[in-house]
C-alpha positions as CSV (number, residue, x, y, z in Angstrom):
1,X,102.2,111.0,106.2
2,X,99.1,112.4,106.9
3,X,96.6,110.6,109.0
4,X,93.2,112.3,108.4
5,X,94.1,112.0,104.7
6,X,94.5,107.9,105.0
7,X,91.3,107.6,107.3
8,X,89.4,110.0,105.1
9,X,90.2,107.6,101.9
10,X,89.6,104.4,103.9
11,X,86.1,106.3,104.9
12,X,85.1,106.8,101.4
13,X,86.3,103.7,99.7
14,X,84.1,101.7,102.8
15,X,81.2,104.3,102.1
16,X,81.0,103.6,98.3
17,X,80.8,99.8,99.4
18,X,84.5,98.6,98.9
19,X,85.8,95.9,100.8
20,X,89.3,94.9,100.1
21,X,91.9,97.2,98.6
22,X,94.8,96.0,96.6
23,X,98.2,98.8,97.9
24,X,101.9,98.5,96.9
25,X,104.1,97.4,99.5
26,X,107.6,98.2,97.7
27,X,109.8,100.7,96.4
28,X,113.4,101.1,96.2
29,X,113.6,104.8,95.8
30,X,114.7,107.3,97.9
31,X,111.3,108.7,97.7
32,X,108.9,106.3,100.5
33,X,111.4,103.5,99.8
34,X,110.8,100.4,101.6
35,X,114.2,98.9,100.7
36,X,116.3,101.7,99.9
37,X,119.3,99.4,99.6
38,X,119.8,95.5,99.9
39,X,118.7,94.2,103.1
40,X,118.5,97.8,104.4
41,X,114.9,98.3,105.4
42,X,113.5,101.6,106.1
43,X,111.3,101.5,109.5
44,X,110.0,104.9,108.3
45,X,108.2,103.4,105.5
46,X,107.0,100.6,107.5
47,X,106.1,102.5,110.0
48,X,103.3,104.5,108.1
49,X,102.5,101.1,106.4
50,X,101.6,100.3,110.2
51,X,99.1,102.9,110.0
52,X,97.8,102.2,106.7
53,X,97.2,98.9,108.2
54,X,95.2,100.4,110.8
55,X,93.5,102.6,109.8
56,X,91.9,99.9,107.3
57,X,91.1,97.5,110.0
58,X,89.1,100.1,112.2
59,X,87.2,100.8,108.4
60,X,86.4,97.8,108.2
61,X,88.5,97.1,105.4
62,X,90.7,94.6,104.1
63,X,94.2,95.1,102.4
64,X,96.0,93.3,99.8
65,X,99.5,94.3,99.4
66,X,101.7,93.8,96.4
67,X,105.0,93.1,97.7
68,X,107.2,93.9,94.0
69,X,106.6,95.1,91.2
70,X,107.1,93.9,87.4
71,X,107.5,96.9,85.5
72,X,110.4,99.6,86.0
73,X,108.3,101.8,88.2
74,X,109.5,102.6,91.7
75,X,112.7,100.0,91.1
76,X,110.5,96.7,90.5
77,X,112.7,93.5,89.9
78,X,114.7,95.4,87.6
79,X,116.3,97.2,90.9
80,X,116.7,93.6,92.2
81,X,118.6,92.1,88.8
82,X,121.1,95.5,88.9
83,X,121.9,94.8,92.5
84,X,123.2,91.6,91.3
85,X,124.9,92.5,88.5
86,X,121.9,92.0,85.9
87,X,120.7,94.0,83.6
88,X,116.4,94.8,83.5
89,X,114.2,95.7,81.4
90,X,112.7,93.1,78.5
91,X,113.5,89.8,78.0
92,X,115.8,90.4,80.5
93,X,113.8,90.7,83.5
94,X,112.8,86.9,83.2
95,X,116.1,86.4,84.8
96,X,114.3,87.3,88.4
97,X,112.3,84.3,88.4
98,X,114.9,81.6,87.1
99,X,117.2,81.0,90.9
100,X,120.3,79.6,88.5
101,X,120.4,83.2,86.9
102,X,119.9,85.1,89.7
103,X,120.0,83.2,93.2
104,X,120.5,86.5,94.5
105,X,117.2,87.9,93.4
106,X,115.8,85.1,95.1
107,X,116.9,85.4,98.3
108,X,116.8,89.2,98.6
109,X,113.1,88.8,97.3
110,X,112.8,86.4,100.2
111,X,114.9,88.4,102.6
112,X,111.6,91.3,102.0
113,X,109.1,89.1,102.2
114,X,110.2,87.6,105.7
115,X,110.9,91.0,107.1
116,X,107.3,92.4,105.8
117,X,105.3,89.5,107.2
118,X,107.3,89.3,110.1
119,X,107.3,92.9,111.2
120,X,104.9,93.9,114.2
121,X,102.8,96.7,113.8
122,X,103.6,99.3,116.5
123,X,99.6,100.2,116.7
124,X,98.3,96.7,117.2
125,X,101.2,94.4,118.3
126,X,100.5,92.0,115.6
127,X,102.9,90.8,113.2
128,X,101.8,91.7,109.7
129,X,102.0,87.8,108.7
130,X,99.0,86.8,111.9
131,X,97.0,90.4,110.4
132,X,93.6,89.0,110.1
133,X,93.3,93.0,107.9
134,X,95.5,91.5,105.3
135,X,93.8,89.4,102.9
136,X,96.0,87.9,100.9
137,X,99.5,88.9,99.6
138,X,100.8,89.5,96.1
């Protein structure tokens, strides 16, 4: 992660007059994974999301994460079906939003979320859930 890169953009996107900026808060690749496995949480990941964080708020800015994703990119709900069993992909995916196909889905979707909004941010000491930076989750 490189810090002057992350400040720079936060810089420019408050200079050309944005406001609030809309980020990705999963994956569940190897690659900047934030749930590499089921359950298993990479504090790496979430530790530079700590500085993302930051480095918005003392911009000025205000964050909107996107906690999954739809489409196959970077795992999505399809990575969430095949750790239960499921297949992805379309029509199939709807299963990820029905709990009597998938109760699984449900609760390791829910597992995230409570981790995420309940994780304190090393640079500030607030949980990400009380982040008066975060304007709303999706």
């Amino acid at each position: 992660m490189d810090k002057a890169r992350i400040d720079a953009h936060f810089a420019r996107m408050r200079d050309d007059g944005a406001g609030v900026v809309r980020l990705w808060m999963f994956n569940h690749e190897d690659w900047h994974g934030f749930e590499k496995a089921e359950g298993v949480y990479n504090e790496q990941q979430f530790a530079q999301f700590d500085y993302i964080i930051e480095s918005a708020r003392t911009h000025g800015m205000r964050l909107m994460p996107v906690l999954e994703n739809y489409w196959e990119a970077y795992g999505g709900i399809d990575t969430r079906l095949r750790r239960q069993g499921l297949s992805g992909g379309q029509p199939a995916r709807a299963a990820f939003f029905d709990k009597n196909r998938c109760p699984g889905c449900f609760t390791s979707y829910k597992n995230y979320v409570s981790h995420a909004l309940n994780r304190t941010n090393h640079y500030s000491g607030v949980k990400y859930k009380d982040d008066p930076t975060i304007f709303a989750w999706i």
